[in-house]
VOPAGU-2260 file (C-alpha; in pm, 1 decimal, decimal comma):
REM VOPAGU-2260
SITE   aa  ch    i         X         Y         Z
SITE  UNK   A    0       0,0       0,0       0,0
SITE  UNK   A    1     294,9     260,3      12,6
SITE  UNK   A    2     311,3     200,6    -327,3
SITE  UNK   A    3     -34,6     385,4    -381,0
SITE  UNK   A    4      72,1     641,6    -106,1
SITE  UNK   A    5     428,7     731,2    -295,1
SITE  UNK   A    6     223,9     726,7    -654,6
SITE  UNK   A    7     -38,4     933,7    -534,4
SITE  UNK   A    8     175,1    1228,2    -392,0
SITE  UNK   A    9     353,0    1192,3    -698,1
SITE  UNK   A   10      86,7    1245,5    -930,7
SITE  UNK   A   11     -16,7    1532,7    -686,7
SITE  UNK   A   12     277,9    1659,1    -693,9
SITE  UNK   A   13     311,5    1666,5   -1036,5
SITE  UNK   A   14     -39,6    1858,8   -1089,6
SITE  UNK   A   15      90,0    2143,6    -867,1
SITE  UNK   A   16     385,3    2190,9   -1076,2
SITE  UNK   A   17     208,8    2190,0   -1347,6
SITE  UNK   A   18     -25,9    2467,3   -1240,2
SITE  UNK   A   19     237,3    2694,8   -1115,7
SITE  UNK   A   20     374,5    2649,2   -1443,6
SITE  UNK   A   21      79,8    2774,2   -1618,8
SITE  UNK   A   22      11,2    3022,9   -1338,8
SITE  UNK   A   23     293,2    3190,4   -1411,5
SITE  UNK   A   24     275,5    3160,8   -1786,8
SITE  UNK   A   25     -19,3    3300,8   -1795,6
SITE  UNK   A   26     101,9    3587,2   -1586,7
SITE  UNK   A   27     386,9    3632,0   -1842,3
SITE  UNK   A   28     141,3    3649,7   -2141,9
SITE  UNK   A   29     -68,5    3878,4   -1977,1
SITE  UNK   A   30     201,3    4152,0   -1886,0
SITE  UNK   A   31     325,9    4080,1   -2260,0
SITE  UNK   A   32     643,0    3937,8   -2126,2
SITE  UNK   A   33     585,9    3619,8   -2349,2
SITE  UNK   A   34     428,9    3673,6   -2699,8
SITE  UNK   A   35     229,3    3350,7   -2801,2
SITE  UNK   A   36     331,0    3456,6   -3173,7
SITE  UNK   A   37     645,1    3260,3   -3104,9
SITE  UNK   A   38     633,0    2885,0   -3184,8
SITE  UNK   A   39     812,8    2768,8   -2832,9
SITE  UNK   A   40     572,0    2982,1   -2642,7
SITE  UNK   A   41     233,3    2889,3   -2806,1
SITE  UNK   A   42     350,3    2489,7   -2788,9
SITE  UNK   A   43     425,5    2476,3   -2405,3
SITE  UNK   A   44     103,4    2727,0   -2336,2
SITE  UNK   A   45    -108,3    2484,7   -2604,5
SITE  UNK   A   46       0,7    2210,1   -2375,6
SITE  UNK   A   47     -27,9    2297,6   -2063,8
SITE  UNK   A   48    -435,8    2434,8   -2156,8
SITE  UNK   A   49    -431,3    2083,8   -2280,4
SITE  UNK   A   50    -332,1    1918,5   -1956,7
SITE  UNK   A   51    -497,4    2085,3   -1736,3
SITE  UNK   A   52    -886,9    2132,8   -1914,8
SITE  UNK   A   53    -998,4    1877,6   -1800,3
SITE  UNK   A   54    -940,7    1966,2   -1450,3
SITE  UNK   A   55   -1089,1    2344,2   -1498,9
SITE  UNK   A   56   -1359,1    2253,9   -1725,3
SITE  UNK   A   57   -1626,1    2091,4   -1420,9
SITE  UNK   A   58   -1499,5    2370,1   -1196,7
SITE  UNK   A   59   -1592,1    2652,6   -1432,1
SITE  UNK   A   60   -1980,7    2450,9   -1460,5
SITE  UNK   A   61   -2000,7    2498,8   -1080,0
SITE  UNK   A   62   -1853,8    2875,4   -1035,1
SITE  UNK   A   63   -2010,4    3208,9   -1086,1
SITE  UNK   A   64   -1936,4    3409,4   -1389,6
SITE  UNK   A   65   -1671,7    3647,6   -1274,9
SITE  UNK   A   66   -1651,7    3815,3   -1607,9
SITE  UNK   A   67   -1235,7    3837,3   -1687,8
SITE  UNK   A   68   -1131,2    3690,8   -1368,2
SITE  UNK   A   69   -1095,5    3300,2   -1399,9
SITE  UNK   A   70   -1104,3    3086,2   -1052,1
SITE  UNK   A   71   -1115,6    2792,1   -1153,9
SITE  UNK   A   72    -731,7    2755,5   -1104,1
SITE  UNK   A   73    -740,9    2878,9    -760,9
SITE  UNK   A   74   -1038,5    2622,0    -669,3
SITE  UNK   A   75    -835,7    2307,1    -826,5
SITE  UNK   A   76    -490,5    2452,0    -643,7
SITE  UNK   A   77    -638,5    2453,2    -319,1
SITE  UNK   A   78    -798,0    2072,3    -378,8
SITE  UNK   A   79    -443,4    1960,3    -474,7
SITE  UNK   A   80    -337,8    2045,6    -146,3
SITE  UNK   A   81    -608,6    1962,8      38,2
SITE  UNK   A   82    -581,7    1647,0    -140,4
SITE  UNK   A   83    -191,0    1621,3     -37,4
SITE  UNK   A   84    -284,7    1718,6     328,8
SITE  UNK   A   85    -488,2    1463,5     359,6
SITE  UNK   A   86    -286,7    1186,6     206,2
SITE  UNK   A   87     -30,5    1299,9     471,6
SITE  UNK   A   88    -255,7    1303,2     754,6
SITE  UNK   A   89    -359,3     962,6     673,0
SITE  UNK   A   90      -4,4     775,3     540,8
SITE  UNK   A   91     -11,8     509,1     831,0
SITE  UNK   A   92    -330,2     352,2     707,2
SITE  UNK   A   93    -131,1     309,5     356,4
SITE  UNK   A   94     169,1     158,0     549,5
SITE  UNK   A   95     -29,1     -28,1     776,4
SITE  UNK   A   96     107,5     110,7    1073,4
């Protein structure tokens, strides 16, 4: 079972990364730091939308329209590490202890 423990911070882990990435991207396209007219750019920010849709997407369904500001990162962030919390709180039931 610490198998499933280790994999599942993992893939947690990997998520937040992820999301800071494109937090940060974002921020960077926004203050026209980045220019998504540049092939490298538009790639990485075309595959980071495409990684982390599907975890936005039922989040935006549930939220209020806040016009230009999007929470639906903020929302999914805080699961992650409520999610990794958790997981922590709870790693003696995965190794049995």
């Amino acid at each position: 079972m610490g198998t499933i423990y280790e994999a599942l911070m993992l893939i947690l882990d990997v998520v937040w990364f992820v999301m800071i990435a494109h937090i940060i991207m974002s921020w960077l396209i926004n203050f026209q730091v980045l220019n998504l007219r540049q092939p490298l750019v538009w790639q990485i920010w075309n595959g980071l939308n495409r990684l982390l849709e599907p975890l936005y997407t039922p989040i935006r369904r549930i939220l209020p329209n806040t016009g230009g500001l999007d929470l639906a990162p903020l929302v999914v962030f805080i699961g992650v590490i409520i999610l990794q919390r958790g997981l922590i709180n709870n790693r003696d039931w995965f190794y049995g202890v």
